[in-house]
C-alpha positions in Angstrom: 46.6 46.2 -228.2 45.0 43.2 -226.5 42.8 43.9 -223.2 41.1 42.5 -220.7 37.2 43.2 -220.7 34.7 42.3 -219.0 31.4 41.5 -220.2 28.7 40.6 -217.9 25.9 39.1 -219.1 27.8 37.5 -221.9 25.4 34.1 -222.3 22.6 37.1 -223.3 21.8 38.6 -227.0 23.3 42.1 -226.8 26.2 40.6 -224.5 26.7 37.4 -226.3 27.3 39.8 -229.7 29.3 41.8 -228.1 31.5 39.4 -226.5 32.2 37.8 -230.2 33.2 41.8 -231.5 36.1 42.1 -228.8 37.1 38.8 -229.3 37.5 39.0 -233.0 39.5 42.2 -232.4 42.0 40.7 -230.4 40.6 41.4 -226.5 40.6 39.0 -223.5 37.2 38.7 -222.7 35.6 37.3 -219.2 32.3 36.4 -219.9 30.3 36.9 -217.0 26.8 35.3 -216.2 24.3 33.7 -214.1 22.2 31.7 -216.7 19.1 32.3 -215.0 16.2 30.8 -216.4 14.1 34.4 -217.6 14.0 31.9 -221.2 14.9 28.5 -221.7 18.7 28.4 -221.2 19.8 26.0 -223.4 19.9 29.1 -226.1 22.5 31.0 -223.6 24.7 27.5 -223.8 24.8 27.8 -227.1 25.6 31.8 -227.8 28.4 30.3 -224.9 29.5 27.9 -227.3 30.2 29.5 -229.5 32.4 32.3 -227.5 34.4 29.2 -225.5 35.1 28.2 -229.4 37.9 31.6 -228.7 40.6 30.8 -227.2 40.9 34.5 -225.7 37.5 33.8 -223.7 37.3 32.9 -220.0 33.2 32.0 -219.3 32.4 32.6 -215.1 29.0 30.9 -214.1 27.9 33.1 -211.3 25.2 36.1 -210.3 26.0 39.5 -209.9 24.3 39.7 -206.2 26.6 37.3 -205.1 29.2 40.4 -204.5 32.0 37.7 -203.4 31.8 36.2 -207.1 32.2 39.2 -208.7 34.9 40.5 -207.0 37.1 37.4 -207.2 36.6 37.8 -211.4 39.0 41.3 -210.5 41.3 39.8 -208.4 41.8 36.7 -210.3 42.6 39.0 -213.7 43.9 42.3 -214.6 40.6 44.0 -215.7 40.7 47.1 -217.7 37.4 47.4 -218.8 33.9 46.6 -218.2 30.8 46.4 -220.5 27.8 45.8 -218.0 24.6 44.5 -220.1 23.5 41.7 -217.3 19.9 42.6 -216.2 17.1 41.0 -215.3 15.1 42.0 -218.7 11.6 42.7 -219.6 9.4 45.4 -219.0 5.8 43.8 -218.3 7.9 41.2 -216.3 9.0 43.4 -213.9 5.7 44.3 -212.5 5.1 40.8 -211.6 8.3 40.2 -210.2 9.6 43.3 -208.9 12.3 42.0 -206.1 14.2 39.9 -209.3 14.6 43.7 -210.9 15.8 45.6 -207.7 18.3 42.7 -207.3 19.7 41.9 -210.6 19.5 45.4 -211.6 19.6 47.4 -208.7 22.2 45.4 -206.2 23.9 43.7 -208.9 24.9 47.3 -210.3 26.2 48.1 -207.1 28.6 45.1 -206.9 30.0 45.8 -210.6 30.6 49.8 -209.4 32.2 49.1 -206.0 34.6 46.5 -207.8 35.4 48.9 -210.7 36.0 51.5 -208.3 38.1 48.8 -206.3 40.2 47.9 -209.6 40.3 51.4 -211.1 38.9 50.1 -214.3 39.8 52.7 -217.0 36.3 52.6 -218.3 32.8 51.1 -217.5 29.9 51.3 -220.1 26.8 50.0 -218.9 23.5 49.2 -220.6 20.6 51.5 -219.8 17.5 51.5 -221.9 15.0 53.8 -223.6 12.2 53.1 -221.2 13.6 55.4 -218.9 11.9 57.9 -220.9 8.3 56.7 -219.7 5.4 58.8 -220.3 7.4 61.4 -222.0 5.8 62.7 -225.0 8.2 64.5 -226.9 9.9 63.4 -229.5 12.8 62.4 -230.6 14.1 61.6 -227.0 16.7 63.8 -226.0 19.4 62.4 -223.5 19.1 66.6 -222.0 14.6 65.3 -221.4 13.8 64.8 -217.7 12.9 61.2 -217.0 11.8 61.5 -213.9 8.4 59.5 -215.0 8.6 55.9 -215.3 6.3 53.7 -216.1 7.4 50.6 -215.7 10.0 49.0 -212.2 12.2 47.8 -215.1 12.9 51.8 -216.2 13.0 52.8 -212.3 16.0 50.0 -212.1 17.6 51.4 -215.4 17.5 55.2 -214.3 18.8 54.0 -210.6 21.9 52.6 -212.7 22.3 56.2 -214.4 22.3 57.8 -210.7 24.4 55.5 -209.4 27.2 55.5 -211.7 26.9 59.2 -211.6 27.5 58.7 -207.7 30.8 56.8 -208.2 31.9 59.1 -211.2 31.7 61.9 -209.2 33.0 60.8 -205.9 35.8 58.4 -207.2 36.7 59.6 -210.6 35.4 56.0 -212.1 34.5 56.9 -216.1 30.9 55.3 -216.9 29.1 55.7 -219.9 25.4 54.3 -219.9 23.7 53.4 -223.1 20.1 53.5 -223.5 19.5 50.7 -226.1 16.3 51.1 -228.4 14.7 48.0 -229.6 17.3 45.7 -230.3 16.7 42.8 -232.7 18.6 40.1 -234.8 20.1 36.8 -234.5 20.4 35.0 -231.6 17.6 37.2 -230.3 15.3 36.4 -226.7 12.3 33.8 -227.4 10.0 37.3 -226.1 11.6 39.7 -228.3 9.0 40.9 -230.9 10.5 40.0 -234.2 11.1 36.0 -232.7 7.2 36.2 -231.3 5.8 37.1 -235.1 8.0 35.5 -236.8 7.1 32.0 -234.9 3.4 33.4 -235.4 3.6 33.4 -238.9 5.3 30.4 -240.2 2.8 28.5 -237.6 -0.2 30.4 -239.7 -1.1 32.1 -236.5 -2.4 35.6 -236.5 0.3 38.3 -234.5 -0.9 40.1 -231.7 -0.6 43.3 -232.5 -0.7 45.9 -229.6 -2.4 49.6 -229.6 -4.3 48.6 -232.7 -0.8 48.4 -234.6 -0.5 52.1 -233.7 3.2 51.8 -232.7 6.4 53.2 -233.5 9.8 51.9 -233.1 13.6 52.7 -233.4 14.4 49.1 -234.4 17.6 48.5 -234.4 19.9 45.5 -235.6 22.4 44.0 -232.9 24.9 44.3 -235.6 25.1 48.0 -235.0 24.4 48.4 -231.2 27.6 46.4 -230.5 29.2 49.2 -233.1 27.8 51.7 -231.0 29.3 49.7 -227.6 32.7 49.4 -228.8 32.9 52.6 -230.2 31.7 54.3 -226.9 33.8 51.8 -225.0 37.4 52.8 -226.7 36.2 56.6 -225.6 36.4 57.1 -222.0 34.5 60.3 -221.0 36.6 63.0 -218.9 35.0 66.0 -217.0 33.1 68.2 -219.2 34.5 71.6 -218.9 32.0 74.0 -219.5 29.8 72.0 -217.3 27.5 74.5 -215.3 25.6 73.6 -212.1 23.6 76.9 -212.6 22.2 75.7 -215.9 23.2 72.4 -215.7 23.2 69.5 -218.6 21.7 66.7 -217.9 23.5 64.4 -220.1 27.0 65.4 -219.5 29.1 66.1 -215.7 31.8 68.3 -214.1 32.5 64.1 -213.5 33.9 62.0 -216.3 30.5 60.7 -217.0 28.3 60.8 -220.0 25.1 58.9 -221.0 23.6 58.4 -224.8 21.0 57.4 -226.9 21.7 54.5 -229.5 19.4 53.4 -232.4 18.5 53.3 -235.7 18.6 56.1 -238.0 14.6 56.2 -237.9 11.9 54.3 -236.0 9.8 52.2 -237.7 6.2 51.5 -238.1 5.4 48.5 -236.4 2.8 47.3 -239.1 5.9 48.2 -241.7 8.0 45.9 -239.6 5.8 42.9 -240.1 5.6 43.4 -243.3 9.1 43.7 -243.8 9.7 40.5 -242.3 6.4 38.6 -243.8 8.5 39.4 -247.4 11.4 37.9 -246.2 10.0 34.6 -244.5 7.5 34.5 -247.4 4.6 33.9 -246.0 1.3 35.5 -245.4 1.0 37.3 -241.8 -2.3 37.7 -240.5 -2.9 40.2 -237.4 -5.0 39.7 -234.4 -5.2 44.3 -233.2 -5.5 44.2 -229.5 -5.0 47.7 -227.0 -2.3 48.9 -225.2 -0.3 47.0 -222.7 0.1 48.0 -219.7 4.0 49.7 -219.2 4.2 50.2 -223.1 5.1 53.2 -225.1 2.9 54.0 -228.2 6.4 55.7 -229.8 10.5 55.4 -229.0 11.9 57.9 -231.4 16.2 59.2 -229.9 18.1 61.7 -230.6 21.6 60.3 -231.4 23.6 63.4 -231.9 25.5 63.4 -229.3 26.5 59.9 -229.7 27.4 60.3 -233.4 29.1 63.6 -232.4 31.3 61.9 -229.3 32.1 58.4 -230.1 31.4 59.1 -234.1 28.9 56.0 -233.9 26.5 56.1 -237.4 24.2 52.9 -237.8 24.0 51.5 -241.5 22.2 48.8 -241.6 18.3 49.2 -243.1 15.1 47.8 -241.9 15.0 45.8 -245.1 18.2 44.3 -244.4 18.5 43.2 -240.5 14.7 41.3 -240.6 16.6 39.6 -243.9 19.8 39.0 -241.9 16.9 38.0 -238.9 14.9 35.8 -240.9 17.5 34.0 -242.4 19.0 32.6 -239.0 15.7 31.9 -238.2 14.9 29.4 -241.0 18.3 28.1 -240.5 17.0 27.7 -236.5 13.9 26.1 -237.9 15.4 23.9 -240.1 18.5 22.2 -237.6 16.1 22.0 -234.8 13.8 19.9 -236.9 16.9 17.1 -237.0 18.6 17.5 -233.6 17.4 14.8 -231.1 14.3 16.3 -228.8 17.1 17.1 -226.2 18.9 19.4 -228.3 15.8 21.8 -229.9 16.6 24.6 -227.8 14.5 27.3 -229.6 11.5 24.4 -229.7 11.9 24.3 -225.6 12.0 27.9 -225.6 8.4 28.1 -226.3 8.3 26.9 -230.3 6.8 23.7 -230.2 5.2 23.2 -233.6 7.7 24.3 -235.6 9.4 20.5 -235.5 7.5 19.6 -238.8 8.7 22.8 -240.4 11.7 22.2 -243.0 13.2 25.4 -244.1 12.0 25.0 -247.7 8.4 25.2 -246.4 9.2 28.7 -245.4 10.8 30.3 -248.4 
């Protein structure tokens, strides 16, 4: 039966995805977002383009602070549920810019809760991330760890959002279900995602940085699946957890109908496997530049999904081999269009690929 969602941050890579999953199941979806200018936003126009192409899709230009916006997007339709994945994203970002992260994040959040609360939506998932696990050492994450540690502004903002829609959970009956994404990559992917960053490294010939001496591990995980894991959690509104106990309480669940879950991969990844993974499928040579930590990075993201798998019955299937081929392929393909699209129209060059222009896609396979 078709519904009305709303998806904010629908011009973005995890939103725009998700937007084009509801759509092709038969939803209404309002696609809400500020197209700020975090990357060049001529990519948002054209994930946009390609949801306006539906005719079940409604597109609002606006920003979540603006709390006036946001709330005439529930008056003006009948909104039954919510997928919240706007954010101001980036972890290093945020401790350069931390007002931007309190405002988008923090306030925005605030606005999407009070107007769900307003509208009783029957359900609002919202994206969370695995950073909120900071200097936590043990691994795999579990959703019952304390994360009380952050180590970045960006996790503080994403462990606010857990608080808060605990808050409204608990004192309005509003059922919320964060999501604590790990490492998402695949088409359509941010300019300042990792995979986009070697990839443009190595068909330029350019040695990747690699961080912590290449000492990493990852639970990389294709888009393809996360949006699985979103709709799945989505069509499951949590209720109050009975056995609930404040005396030995769970972290993860609520005497409120309010949950919160991991969702990855089946296994994180080596990062140096990664590269190579996707220096096979480009076909080309990668060479690797090993630099130390960054400041705000984890060495290792490793989740514990059982609960996930157990609740929503959300299992990923897609291997490493086969998202960086899925990647790379819409990559050449970006390579190769933007290389005969007038100067105005090379949105992924703009976004910080400038040499790639003399790049055909035959060069790189």
């Amino acid at each position: 039966m078709s519904r009305t969602v709303l998806v904010t941050g629908a011009a973005g890579f995890i939103g725009f995805h998700t937007a084009l999953r509801l759509l092709r199941r038969g939803d209404h979806v309002i696609g809400f977002d500020n197209l700020n200018d975090y990357y060049d936003i001529t990519l948002k126009e054209d994930r946009l383009r390609q949801l306006e192409a539906h005719y079940a899709f409604t597109g609002v230009r606006a920003d979540l602070v603006d709390a006036e916006a946001i709330a005439d997007v529930f008056r003006s339709f009948d909104v039954a549920l919510v997928v919240h994945l706007a954010a101001q994203a980036g972890v290093r970002a945020s401790v350069e810019a931390p007002r931007a992260y309190v405002d988008s994040n923090v306030v925005g959040f605030l606005n999407v809760l009070k107007c769900c609360r307003h509208h009783a939506v029957r359900h609002l998932v919202y994206a969370s991330s695995s950073s909120v696990y900071g200097d936590n050492m043990a691994v795999p994450f579990s959703v019952r760890d304390r994360v009380d540690h952050p180590i970045s502004l960006y996790a503080a903002t994403k462990r606010s959002n857990e608080l808060m829609a605990h808050s409204y959970s608990h004192l309005f009956g509003l059922p919320t279900t964060g999501l604590r994404f790990f490492t998402v990559y695949g088409p359509w992917g941010r300019p300042d995602m990792a995979l986009v960053l070697f990839a443009q490294a190595i068909v330029e010939g350019r040695p990747i940085e690699v961080f912590n001496n290449g000492d990493m591990e990852r639970d990389f995980t294709v888009v393809d699946d996360i949006v699985e894991g979103v709709v799945h959690a989505l069509d499951r509104p949590p209720g109050p957890d009975g056995d609930w106990n404040s005396d030995a309480a769970d972290t993860a669940s609520s005497s409120a109908p309010y949950r919160f879950y991991n969702i990855r991969n089946d296994a994180p990844e080596r990062l140096l496997d990664v590269i190579e993974a996707l220096k096979f499928a480009l076909g080309r040579i990668a060479q690797k530049t090993l630099l130390p930590q960054q400041l705000g990075n984890m060495r290792v993201t490793h989740a514990d999904v059982n609960d996930l798998q157990h609740d929503v019955g959300y299992r990923p299937t897609t291997k490493l081999r086969d998202g960086v081929r899925a990647f790379a392929d819409w990559f050449c393909d970006l390579v190769y269009w933007a290389q005969r699209m007038p100067a105005s129209r090379r949105h992924f060059v703009a976004s910080g690929c400038p040499t790639l222009t003399g790049l055909t896609i035959g060069s790189l396979v």
